[in-house]
C-alpha positions as CSV (number, residue, x, y, z in Angstrom):
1,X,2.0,40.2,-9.4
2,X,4.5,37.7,-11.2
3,X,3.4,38.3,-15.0
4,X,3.3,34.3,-15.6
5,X,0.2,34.0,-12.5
6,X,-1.1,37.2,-14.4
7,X,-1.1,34.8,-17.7
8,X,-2.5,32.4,-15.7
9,X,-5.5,34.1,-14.5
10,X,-6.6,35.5,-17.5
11,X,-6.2,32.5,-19.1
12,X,-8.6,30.3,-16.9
13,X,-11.2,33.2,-17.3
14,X,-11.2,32.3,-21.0
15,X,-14.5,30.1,-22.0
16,X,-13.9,26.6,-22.7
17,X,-13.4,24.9,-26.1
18,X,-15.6,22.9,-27.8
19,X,-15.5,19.3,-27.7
20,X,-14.2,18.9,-30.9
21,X,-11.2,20.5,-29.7
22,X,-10.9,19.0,-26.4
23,X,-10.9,15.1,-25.1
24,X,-11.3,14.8,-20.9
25,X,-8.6,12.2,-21.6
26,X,-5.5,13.7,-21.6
27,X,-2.2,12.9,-20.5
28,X,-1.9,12.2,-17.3
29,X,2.2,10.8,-17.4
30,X,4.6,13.4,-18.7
31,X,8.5,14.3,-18.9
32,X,10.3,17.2,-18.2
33,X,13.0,17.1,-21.5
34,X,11.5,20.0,-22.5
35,X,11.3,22.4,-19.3
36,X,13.9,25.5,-19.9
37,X,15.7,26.1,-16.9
38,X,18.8,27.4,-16.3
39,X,21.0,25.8,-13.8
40,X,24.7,26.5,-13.0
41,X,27.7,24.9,-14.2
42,X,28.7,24.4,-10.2
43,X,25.4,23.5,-9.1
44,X,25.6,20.8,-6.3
45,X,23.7,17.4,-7.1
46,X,20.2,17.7,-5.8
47,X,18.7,15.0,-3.2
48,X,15.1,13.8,-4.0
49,X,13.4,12.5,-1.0
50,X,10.5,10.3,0.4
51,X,9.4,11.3,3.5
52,X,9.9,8.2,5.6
53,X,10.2,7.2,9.1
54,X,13.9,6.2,10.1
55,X,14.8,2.4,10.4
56,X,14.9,2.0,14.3
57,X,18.4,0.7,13.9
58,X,20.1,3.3,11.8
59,X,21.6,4.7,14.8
60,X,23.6,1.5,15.5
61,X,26.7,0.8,13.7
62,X,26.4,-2.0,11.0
63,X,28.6,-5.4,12.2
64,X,29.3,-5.5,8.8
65,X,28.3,-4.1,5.2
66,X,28.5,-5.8,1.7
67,X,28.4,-3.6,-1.3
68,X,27.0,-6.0,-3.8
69,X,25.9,-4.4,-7.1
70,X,27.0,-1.0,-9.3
71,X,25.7,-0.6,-12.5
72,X,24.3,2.0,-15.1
73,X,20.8,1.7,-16.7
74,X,21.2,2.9,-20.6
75,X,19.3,1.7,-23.1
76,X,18.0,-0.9,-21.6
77,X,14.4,-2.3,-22.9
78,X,13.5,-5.6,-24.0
79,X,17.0,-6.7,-21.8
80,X,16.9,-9.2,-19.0
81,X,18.0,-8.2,-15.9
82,X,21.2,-7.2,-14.4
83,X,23.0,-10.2,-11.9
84,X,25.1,-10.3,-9.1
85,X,26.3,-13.1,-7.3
86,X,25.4,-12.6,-3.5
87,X,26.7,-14.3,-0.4
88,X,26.4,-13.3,3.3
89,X,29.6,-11.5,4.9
90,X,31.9,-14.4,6.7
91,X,32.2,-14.0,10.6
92,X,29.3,-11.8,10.6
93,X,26.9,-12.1,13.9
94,X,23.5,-10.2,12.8
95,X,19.6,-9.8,13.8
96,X,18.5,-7.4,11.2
97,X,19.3,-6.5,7.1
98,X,18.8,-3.4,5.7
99,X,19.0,-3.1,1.4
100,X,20.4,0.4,0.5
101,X,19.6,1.4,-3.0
102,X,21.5,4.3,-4.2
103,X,20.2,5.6,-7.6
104,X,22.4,9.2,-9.3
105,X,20.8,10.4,-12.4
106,X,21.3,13.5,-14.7
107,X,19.5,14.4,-18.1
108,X,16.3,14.1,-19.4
109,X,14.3,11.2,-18.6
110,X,10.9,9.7,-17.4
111,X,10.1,7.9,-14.6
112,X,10.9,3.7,-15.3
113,X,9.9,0.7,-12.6
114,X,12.4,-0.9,-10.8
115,X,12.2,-4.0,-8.4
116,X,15.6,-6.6,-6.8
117,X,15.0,-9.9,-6.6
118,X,17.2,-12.5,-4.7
119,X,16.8,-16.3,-5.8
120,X,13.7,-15.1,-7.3
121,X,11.9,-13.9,-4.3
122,X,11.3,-10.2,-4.7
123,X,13.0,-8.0,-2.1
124,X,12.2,-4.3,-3.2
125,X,9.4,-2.6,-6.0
126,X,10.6,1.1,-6.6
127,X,10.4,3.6,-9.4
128,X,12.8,6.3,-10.1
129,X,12.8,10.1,-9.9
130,X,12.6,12.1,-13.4
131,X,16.2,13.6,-13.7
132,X,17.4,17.2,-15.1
133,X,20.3,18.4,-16.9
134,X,22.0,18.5,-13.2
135,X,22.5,15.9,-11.7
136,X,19.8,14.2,-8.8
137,X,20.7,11.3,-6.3
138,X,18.2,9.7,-3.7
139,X,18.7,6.6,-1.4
140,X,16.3,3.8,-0.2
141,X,16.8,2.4,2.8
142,X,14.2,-1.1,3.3
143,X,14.0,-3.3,6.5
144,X,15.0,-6.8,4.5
145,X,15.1,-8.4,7.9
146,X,11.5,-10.4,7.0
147,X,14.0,-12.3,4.2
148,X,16.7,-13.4,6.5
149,X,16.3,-17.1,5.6
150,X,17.2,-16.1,2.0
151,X,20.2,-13.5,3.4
152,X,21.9,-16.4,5.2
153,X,22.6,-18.7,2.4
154,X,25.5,-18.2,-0.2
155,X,25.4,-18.5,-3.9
156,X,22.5,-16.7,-4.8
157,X,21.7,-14.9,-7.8
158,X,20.6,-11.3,-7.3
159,X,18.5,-9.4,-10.1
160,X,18.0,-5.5,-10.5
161,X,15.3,-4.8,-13.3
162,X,15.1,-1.0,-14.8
163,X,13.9,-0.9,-18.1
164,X,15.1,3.3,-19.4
165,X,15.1,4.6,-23.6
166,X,18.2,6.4,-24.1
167,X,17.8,8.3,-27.4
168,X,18.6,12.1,-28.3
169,X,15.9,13.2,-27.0
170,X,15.9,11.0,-23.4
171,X,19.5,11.2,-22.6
172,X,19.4,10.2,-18.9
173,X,20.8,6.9,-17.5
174,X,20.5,5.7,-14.0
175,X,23.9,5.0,-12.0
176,X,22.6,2.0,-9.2
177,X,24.6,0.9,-6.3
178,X,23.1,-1.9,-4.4
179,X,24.4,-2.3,-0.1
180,X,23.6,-4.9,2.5
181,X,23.9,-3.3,5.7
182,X,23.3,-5.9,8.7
183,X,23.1,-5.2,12.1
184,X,23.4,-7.3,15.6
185,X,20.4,-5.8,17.3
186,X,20.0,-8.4,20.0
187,X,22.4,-11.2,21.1
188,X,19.5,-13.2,22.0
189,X,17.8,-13.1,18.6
190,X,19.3,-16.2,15.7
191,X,17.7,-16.1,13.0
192,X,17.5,-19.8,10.7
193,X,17.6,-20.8,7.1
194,X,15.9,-23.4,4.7
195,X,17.8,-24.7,1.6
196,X,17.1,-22.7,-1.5
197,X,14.4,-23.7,-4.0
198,X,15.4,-23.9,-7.5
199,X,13.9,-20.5,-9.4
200,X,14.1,-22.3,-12.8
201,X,11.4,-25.1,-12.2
202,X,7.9,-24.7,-13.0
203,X,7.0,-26.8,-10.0
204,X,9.3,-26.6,-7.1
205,X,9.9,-30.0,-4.5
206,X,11.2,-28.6,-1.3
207,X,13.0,-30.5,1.1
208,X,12.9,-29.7,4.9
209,X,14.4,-27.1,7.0
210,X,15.1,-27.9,10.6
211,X,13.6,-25.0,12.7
212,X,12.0,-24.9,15.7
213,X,8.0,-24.4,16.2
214,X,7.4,-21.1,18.9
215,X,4.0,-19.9,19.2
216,X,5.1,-16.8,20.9
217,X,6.5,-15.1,18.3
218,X,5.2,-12.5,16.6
219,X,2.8,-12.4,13.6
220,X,4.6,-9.6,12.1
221,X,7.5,-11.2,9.1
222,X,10.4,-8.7,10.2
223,X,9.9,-9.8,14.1
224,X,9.6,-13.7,12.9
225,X,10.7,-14.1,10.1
226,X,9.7,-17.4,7.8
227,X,11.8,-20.5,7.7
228,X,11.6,-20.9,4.2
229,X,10.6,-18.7,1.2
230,X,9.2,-19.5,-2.3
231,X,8.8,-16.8,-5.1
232,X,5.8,-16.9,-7.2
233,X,7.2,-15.4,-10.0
234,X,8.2,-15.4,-13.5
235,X,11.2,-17.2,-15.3
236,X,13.6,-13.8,-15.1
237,X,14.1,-13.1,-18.8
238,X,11.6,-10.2,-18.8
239,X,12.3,-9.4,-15.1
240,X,10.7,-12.2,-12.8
241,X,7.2,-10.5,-12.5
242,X,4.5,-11.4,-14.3
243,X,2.9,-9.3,-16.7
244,X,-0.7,-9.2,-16.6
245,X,-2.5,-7.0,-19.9
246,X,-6.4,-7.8,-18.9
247,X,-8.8,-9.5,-16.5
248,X,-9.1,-12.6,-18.2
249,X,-5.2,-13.0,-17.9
250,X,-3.9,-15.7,-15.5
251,X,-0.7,-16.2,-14.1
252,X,-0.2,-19.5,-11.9
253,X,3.1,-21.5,-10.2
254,X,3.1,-24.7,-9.3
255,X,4.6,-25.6,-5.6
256,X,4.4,-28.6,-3.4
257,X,4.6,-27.1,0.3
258,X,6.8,-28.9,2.8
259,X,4.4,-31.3,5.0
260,X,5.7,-30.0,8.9
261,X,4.6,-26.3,8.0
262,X,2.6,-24.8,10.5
263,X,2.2,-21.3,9.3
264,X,1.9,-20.1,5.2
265,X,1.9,-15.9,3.9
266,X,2.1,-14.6,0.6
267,X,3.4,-11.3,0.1
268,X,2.0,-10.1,-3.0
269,X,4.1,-7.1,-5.0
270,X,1.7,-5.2,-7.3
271,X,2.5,-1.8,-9.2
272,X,0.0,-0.9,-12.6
273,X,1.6,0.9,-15.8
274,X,0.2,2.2,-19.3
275,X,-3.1,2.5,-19.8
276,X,-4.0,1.3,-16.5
277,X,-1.2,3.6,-14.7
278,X,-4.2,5.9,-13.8
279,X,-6.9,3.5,-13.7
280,X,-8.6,5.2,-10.8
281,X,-9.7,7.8,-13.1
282,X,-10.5,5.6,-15.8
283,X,-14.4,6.3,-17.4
284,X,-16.3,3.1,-18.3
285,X,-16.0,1.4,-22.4
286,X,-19.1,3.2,-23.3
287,X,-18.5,6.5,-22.7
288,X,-15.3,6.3,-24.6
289,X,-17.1,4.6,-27.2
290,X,-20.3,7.0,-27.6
291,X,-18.1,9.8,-27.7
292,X,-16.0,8.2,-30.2
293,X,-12.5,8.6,-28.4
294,X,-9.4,7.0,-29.5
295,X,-8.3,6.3,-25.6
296,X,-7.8,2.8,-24.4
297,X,-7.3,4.0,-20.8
298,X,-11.4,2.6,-19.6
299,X,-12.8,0.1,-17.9
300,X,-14.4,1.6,-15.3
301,X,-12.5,2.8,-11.8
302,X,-12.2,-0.6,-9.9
303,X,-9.6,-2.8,-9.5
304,X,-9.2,-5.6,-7.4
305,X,-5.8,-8.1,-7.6
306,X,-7.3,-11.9,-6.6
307,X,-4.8,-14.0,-5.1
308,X,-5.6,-17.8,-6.0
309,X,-4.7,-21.0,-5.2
310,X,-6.6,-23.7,-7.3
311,X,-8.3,-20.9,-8.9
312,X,-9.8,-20.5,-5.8
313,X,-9.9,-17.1,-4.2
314,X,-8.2,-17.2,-1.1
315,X,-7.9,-13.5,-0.5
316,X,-7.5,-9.7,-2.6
317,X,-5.4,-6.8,-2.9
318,X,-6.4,-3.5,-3.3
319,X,-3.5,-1.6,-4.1
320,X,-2.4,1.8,-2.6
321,X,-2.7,4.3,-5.3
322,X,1.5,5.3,-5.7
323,X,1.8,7.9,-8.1
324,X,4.9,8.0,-10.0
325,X,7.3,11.2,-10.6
326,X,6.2,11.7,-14.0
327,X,2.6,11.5,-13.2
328,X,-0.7,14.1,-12.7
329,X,1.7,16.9,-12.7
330,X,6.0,16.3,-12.6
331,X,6.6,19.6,-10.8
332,X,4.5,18.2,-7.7
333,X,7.4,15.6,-7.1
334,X,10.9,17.5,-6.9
335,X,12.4,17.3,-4.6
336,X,9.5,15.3,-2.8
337,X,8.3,12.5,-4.3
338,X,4.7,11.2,-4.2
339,X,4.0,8.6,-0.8
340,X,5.3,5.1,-1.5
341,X,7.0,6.2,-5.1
342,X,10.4,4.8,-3.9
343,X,9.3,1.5,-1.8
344,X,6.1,0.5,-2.9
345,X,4.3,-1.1,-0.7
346,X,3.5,-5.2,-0.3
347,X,0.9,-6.9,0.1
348,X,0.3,-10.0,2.9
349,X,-2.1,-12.5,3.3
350,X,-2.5,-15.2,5.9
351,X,-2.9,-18.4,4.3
352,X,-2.7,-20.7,7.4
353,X,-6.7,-21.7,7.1
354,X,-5.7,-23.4,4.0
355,X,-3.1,-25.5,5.2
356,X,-5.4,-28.3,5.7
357,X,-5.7,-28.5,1.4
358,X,-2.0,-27.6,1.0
359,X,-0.6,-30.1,3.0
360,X,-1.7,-33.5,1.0
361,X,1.9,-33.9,-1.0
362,X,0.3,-32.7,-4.3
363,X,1.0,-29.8,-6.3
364,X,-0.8,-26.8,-5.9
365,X,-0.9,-23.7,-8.2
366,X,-0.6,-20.4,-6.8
367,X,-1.5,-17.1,-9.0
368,X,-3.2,-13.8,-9.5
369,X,-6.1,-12.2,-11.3
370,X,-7.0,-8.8,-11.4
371,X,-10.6,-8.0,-12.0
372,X,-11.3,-5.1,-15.0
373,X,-7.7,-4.8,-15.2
374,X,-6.6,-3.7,-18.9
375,X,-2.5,-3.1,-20.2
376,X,-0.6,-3.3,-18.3
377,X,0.0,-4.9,-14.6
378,X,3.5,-6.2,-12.9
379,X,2.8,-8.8,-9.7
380,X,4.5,-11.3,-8.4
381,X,5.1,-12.9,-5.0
382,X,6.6,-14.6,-2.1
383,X,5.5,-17.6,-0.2
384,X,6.5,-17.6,3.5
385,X,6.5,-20.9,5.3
386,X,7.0,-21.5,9.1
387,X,8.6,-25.4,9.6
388,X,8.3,-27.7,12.7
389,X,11.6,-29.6,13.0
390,X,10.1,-32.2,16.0
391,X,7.8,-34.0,13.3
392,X,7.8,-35.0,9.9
393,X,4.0,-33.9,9.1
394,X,2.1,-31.7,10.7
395,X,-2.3,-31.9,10.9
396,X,-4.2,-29.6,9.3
397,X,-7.9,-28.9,8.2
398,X,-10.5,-26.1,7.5
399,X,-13.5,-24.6,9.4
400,X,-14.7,-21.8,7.6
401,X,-14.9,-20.1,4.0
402,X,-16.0,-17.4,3.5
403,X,-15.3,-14.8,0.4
404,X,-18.7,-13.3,-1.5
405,X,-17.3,-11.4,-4.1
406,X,-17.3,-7.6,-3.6
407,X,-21.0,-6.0,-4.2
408,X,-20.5,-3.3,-6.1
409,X,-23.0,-0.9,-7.4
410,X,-22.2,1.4,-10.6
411,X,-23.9,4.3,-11.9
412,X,-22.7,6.8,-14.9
413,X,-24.6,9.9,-16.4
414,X,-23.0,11.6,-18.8
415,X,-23.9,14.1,-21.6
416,X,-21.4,14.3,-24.3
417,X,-18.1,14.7,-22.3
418,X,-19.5,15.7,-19.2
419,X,-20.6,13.3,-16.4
420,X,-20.2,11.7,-13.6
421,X,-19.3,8.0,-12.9
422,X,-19.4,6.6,-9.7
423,X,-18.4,3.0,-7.9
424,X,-18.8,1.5,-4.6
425,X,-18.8,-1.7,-2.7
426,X,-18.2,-3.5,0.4
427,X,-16.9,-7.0,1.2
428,X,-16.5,-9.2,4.3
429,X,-14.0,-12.2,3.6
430,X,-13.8,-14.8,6.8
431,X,-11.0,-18.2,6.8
432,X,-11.0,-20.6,9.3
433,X,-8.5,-23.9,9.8
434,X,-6.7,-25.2,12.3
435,X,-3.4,-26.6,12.3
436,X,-1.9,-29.3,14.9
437,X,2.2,-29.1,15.5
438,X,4.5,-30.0,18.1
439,X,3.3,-26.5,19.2
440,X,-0.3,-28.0,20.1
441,X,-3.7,-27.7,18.1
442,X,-4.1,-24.0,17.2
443,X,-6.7,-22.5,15.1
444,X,-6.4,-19.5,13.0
445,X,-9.4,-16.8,12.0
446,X,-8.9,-14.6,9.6
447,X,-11.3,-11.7,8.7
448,X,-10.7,-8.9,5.8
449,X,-13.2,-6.1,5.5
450,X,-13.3,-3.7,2.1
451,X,-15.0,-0.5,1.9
452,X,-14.4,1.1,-1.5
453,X,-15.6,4.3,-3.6
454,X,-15.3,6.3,-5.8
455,X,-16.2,9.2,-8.4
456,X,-15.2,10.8,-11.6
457,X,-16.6,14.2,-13.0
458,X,-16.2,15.6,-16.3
459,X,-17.4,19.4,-16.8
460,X,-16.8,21.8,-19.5
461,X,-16.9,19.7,-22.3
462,X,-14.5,17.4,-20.6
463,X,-12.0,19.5,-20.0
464,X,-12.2,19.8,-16.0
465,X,-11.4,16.6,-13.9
466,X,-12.3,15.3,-11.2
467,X,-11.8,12.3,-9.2
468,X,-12.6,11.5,-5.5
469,X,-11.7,8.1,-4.2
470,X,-11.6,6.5,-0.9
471,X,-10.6,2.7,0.1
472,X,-10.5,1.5,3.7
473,X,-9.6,-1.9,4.4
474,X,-9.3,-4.2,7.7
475,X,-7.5,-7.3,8.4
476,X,-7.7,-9.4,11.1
477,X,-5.4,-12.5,12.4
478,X,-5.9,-14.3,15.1
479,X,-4.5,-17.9,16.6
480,X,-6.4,-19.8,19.6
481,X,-5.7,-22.6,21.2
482,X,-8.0,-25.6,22.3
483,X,-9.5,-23.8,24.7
484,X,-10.5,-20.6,22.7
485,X,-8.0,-18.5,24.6
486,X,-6.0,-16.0,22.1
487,X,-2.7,-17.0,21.3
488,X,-1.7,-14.2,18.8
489,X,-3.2,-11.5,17.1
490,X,-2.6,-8.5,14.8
491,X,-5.3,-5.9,13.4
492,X,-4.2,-3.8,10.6
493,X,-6.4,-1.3,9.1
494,X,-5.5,1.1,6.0
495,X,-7.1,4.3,4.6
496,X,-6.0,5.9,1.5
497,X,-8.6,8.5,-0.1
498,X,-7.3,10.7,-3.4
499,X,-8.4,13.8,-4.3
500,X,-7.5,15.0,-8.1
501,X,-8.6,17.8,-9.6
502,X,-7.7,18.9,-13.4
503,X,-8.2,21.7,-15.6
504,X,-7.0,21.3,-19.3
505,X,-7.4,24.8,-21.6
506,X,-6.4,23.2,-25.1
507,X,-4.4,25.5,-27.4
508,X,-3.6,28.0,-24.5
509,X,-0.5,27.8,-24.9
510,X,2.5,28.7,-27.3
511,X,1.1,26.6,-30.2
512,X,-1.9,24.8,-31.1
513,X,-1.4,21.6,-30.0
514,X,-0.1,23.0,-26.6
515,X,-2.7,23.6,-23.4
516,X,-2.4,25.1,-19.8
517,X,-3.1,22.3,-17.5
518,X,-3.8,23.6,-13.8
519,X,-3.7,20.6,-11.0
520,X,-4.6,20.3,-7.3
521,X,-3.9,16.9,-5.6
522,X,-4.5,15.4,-1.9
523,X,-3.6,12.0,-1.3
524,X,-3.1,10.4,2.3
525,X,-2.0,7.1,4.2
526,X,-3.3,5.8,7.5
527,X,-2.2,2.7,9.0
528,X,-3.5,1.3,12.3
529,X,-1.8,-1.5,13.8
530,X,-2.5,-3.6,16.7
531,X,0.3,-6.9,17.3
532,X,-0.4,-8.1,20.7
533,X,0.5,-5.2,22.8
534,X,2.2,-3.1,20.3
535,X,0.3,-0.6,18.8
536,X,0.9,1.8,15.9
537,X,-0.4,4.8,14.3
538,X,1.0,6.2,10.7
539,X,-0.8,9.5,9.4
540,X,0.8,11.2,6.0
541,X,-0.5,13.5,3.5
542,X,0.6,15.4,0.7
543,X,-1.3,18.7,-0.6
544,X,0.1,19.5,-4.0
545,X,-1.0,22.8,-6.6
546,X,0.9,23.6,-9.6
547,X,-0.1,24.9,-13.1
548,X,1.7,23.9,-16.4
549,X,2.1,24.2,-20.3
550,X,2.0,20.9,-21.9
551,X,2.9,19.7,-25.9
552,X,2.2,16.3,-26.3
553,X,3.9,14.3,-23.1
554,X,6.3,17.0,-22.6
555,X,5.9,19.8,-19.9
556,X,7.4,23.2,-21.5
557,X,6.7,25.4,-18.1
558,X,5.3,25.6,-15.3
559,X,5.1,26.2,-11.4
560,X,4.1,23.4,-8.2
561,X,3.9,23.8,-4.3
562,X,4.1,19.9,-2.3
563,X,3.3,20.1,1.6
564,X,3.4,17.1,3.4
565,X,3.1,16.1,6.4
566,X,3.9,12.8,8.3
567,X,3.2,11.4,12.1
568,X,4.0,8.2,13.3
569,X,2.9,6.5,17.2
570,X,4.2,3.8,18.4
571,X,4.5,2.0,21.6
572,X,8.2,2.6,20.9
573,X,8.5,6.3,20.4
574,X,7.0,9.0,18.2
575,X,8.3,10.6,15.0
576,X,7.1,13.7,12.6
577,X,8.0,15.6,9.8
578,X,7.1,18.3,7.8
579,X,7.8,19.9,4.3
580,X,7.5,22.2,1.8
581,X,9.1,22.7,-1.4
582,X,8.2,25.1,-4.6
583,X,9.9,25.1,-7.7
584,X,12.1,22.4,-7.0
585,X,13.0,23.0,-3.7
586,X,12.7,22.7,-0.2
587,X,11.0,25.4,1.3
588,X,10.8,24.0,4.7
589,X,11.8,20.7,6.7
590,X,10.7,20.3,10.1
591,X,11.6,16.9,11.8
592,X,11.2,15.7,15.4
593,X,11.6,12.6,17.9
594,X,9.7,13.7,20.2
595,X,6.6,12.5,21.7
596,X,3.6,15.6,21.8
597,X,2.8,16.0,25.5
598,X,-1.3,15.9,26.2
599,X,-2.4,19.1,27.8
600,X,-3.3,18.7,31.8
C-alpha cells in the first residue's frame, strides 16, 4: 500500500479534537503555490478542459475570423477593464458567431472571475483555471449568435475584466486572446440590427430599428435572435457588473423601451464570491454567534436573485451552483474543471406580460435583489427587445400576476458545533399579457415552478461536513392567439442537486496550524427542453474524492480522482463523453456521436 494512503488511514482513525481546536468553518477556497511537484524542464503545456458538447457548426469552415483582443492579466486589481475596438469583418455573409476565448497561464495563482462585454451588454461570465509552475492553456468556445444585432454594427467598445494579485508569492499572469469566428450556416437565414444605445447614460432613449414582426420563429435567442439589446449594467470602471454586498442592496437602470416592441427578455448573468462563494453551505447568524466564531460566511443556505422592474418582482434566479478551480478541494479540477466553471451559465426571463406597463413612453427601472445575500455578488444583464417595423406603437396590456414569495420553512438543531440546518420551499409564479402587432393579438403565459432544499450537518465537534442540496425548477412560455390556439411554446426544466462531504483533522499535518482535509463531491446538471417540436435532454455529473494537507489557504499535498460523465439528446443527434483523470491527469476519455440503439 502507497505509504501516504497508509498515513491517511491511520490518521482518520485518530479521535477528533476538541472544539476549541477546531471551527466547522474552514476554508473552503484554496491555492496550490505551495504543492511540491516536480515537473520537467520539457514538459509540454497541459490543456484543462470542460466537458462540453461541440457547437453544431464547428465542423463547417468559418466565412471569416477576426482576432480582436491579446492581452496579459498582471497585477491587475482595482483597474478598469481592458478595451478593444470591435467592428464586424467587411464582405462577410454569416448566420452564426462563435467568441473563442483562449486563456495560457503558468505559476502560482488562484482562481479570478472573468466576463467580455460588448457596448455594455455582457457576452461571456467565466473563471480561470489555477495555474502551476508549467504552463496550462484551455479554450472556450460560446454560441454568441443570440447577440447578432450587437455583432453587426461597427465601432463598439469591447471589455475583458480579470481582476489577478501578482506578488512573490502569486506569480502567475493570464495570457487572453479574444476570436470572432462567424459562420454562413444557412443562405436563407439574415439576421438584423438596431442602432446602439449609449452605455454611459443612466437612462437610455432608444430610437427604432426597422425589423420585421414573424410569429413563427423561435422562442429560443440563438434561433431568433432580438432586434435590439440593452445592458443593465454598471458604468465599466469596476467592470460593468454590479456589485451586490447584502440583501438590502439595490441595483436599478433606468430605460425607456421602444413603443413597436412586441417581445421583451432579460438575460440575467449571476456568479457569487467571498463570503458568499459557498453560500450553500452557509450555517444561520446564530449559530455562528452562540458558538462565538469569527466567520462572516452565514446567513442561512438560500439564495434567491429577484429581477425587478419598479421594484416589482417580475421573476427569480436561482443560480446553478459553479464551483470554481480553487474551491472544496483544487486537486478535483485538473485537468477537469468543475461543470459550468468556464461558461457560466445565464439566466432568461420572459417579460412579454409586462409589456402592457412598459410601453407608456416613461422611464422604467430595471434591477436586482438577492434575498439573504451577504459579500459579495456580481450580476448584471441584457435586455432583449423584438421590434415591429409596419407600426409606430404596438398594444399591450396585462391579464394575470401572479408571484407569492417562496414559502420556505427553516429548522436548525445544533449542540455546540454539531447540528443540522435544513431549508426548503416551493413557489409557483404565473404572468399573463397580451400584446397586439402587425403580427395579430397574441397573448403570452408564463409559469415558473421552484422546488428547493437543502441540509447542512456538522459532527465531531464540527469538524465533518455535510451538505445535501437539491433545486428543480420549471419554466414555461407559451404564445396564443385570439382563438386560444398555441402559437409558440418552450418548457425548460433544470435539476442540479450537490452532494459535499468534508472531513477536517486540525493539526494532522506537518505543523500545528496545518490539518488533513479528506473530500467527496457529486454535483450534476439536467436540462429538459421542449421548443415546439424540438426536444432536448442534457444529463452530466461529476464524482470527485481526494484527500489533502492544508496551511492556511494553501494546499501543501495531496491526491483527487474526477469522473464525469456527460449525455446529450436531441432531435438533432446524440452526443456523450466520459472521463477520468487522477493526479492531474487524464486517465480516461471516451467520446461518441452516436445515437444508443434501444434493444428489440
Amino acid at each position: 500500500m502507497h505509504l501516504s494512503l497508509l498515513l491517511l488511514l491511520s490518521l482518520l482513525l485518530l479521535p477528533p479534537l476538541s472544539a476549541a481546536a477546531s471551527s466547522p468553518l474552514t476554508q473552503f477556497r484554496f491555492s496550490k503555490s505551495r504543492l511540491n511537484r516536480q515537473h520537467s524542464a520539457t514538459e509540454a503545456p497541459q490543456e484543462i478542459i470542460q466537458v462540453s458538447r461541440p457547437l453544431p457548426f464547428d465542423s463547417l469552415t468559418p466565412s471569416c475570423t477576426l482576432p480582436l483582443f491579446n492581452h496579459t492579466f498582471a497585477y491587475t486589481i482595482d483597474l478598469p477593464p481592458s478595451n478593444a475596438t470591435y467592428s464586424p469583418p467587411v464582405n462577410c455573409t454569416w448566420t452564426n458567431a462563435v467568441l473563442q476565448f483562449s486563456v495560457a497561464a503558468n505559476g502560482s495563482q488562484y482562481d479570478r472571475i472573468a466576463a467580455v462585454w460588448l457596448s455594455g451588454a455582457e457576452l461571456l461570465r467565466t473563471s480561470t483555471a489555477e495555474p502551476s509552475d508549467s504552463e496550462i492553456f484551455w479554450n472556450v468556445r460560446k454560441d454568441v449568435t443570440k447577440y447578432s444585432c450587437l455583432l453587426r454594427q461597427s465601432n463598439l467598445s469591447l471589455a475583458v475584466m480579470l481582476e489577478n494579485v501578482v506578488n512573490k508569492i502569486y506569480t502567475g499572469s493570464y495570457r487572453v486572446n479574444l476570436t470572432f469566428l462567424y459562420y454562413d450556416n444557412s443562405s436563407n437565414i439574415s439576421a438584423t440590427y438596431a442602432p446602439r444605445p449609449n452605455p454611459k447614460s443612466t437612462i437610455r432613449k432608444l430610437r427604432v430599428a426597422q425589423v420585421p414582426v414573424n410569429m413563427n420563429n423561435s422562442l429560443e435567442l440563438n434561433d431568433n435572435p432580438a432586434d435590439l439589446i440593452i445592458p443593465i449594467s454598471a458604468g465599466g470602471e469596476e467592470g460593468f457588473w454590479f456589485k451586490i454586498q447584502s440583501q438590502s442592496d439595490a441595483v436599478f437602470q433606468g430605460i425607456k423601451i421602444p413603443p413597436n416592441t412586441y417581445r421583451a427578455v432579460i438575460e440575467v448573468y449571476v456568479s457569487f464570491h467571498g463570503n458568499d462563494e459557498f453560500w450553500y453551505m452557509n450555517p444561520p447568524d446564530y449559530y455562528i454567534e452562540t458558538n462565538n466564531l469569527t466567520t462572516k460566511r452565514g446567513h442561512g443556505a438560500y439564495r434567491e436573485v429577484l429581477v425587478k422592474v419598479d421594484d416589482n418582482v417580475v421573476g427569480s434566479v436561482y443560480p446553478f451552483p459553479v464551483i470554481f478551480t480553487g474551491g472544496i478541494n483544487p486537486l478535483f479540477w485538473e485537468p477537469v474543471v468543475a461543470i459550468g466553471a468556464f461558461d457560466l451559465p445565464s439566466y432568461e426571463v420572459e417579460l412579454t406580460p409586462f409589456l402592457g406597463a412598459l410601453l407608456d413612453g416613461k422611464v422604467h427601472y430595471f434591477g436586482f435583489g438577492i434575498a439573504d445575500a451577504i459579500s459579495f455578488w456580481l450580476v448584471d444583464a441584457n435586455l432583449h427587445l423584438w421590434l415591429d417595423e409596419k407600426v409606430d406603437k404596438v398594444q399591450a396590456g396585462p391579464i394575470k400576476y401572479s408571484n407569492p414569495n417562496m414559502c420556505l420553512e427553516r429548522e436548525s438543531k445544533f449542540q455546540q458545533l454539531d447540528g443540522k440546518f435544513e431549508v426548503e420551499g416551493e413557489k409557483k409564479a404565473e404572468f399573463s399579457g397580451w400584446v397586439n402587432s402587425s403580427a395579430g393579438n397574441f397573448t403570452t403565459y408564463v409559469t415558473t415552478k421552484i422546488e428547493f432544499e437543502n441540509e447542512i450537518q456538522f459532527k465531531n465537534n464540527g469538524t465533518y461536513k455535510k451538505v445535501e442540496q437539491e433545486v428543480k425548477v420549471k419554466n414555461k412560455v407559451e404564445v396564443k392567439t385570439q382563438t386560444g390556439a398555441s402559437a409558440l411554446n418552450m418548457e425548460i426544466e433544470w435539476k442540479y442537486p450537490l452532494k459535499i462531504k468534508i472531513q477536517s483533522l486540525p493539526g494532522a499535518g506537518a505543523g500545528t496550524e496545518s490539518y488533513l482535509e479528506t473530500t467527496e463531491l457529486e454535483q450534476s446538471l439536467e436540462k429538459q427542453k421542449k421548443i415546439g417540436q424540438f426536444e432536448s435532454k442534457l444529463q452530466t455529473k461529476q464524482e470527485c474524492n481526494g484527500w489533502m494537507f492544508v496551511l492556511d489557504h494553501d494546499v501543501l499535498s495531496g491526491s483527487a480522482t474526477t469522473d464525469q460523465s456527460y449525455e446529450v439528446k436531441d432531435s438533432n443527434g446524440c452526443y456523450t463523453r466520459k472521463v477520468s483523470a487522477e493526479g492531474g491527469e487524464l486517465s480516461k476519455d471516451n467520446e461518441n456521436f452516436l445515437c444508443a440503439v434501444a434493444p428489440a
